[in-house]
N, C-alpha and C positions, 0 to 999 in steps of 0.2 A: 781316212783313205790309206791304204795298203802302202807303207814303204818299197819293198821290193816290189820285184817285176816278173811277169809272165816267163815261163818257159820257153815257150816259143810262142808266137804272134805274127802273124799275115791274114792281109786284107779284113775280114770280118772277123778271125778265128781268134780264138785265145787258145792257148793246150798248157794245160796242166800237167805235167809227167810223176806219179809218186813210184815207190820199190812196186805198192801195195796194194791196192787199192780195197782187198779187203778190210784193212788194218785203218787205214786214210783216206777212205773214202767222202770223210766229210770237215776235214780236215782241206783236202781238194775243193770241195764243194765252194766253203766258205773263201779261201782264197779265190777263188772264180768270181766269185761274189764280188771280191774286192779290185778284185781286176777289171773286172767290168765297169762297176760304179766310175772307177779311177777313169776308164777309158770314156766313159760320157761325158764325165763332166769337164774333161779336155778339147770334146770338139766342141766346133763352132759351130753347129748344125742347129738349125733353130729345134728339132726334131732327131737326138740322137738318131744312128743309124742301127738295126738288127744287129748282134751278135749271137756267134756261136761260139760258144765254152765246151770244150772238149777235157776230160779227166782223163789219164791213161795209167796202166801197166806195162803197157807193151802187148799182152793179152787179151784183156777187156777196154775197151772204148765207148767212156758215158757221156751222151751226147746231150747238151741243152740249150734251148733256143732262145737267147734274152733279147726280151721286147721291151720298150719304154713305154708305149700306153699304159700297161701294169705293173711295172718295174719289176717283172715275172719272172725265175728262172725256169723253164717248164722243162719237163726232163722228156728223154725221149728213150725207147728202149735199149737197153746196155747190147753191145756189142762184144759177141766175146768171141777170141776166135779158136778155131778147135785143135789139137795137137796135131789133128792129120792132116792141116791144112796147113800148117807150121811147118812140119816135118817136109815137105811136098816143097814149100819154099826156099827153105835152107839151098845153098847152093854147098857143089861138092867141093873139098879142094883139090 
């Protein structure tokens, strides 16, 4: 089981944050992994409950759905977001 601990963590979620996610992308993955496992095997749920494991940049966000019936991490489509939607958000000073 993983020593360390999630980056950030609320209610189902796990989040992952690396620089890179080109670079670490599975580097994230596998910590997700561990994080997850770690958080199952903590509750007292007869029936762990759904999690979602989130990877990030800041940029792209890879979303995955961990189930306990198959101990699955299923991935779901990356999320990336675009510079002009970026750029749009920035606020002025």
């Amino acid at each position: 089981m993983k020593k360390g601990r999630a980056d950030a963590y609320y209610g189902n979620a796990i989040i992952e944050f690396e620089n890179s996610l080109d670079a670490t992308l599975s580097e994230a993955e596998g910590q997700l992994r561990e994080y997850v496992a770690g958080t199952w095997q903590k509750q007292n749920d007869e029936v762990p409950r759904s999690i979602l494991a989130i990877a990030s940049d800041g940029i792209e966000w890879r979303l995955y759905f961990c189930h306990v019936s198959n101990a699955s991490m299923d991935s779901g489509s990356p999320l990336t977001l675009a510079h002009a939607f970026l750029s749009a958000a920035m606020l002025s000073p």
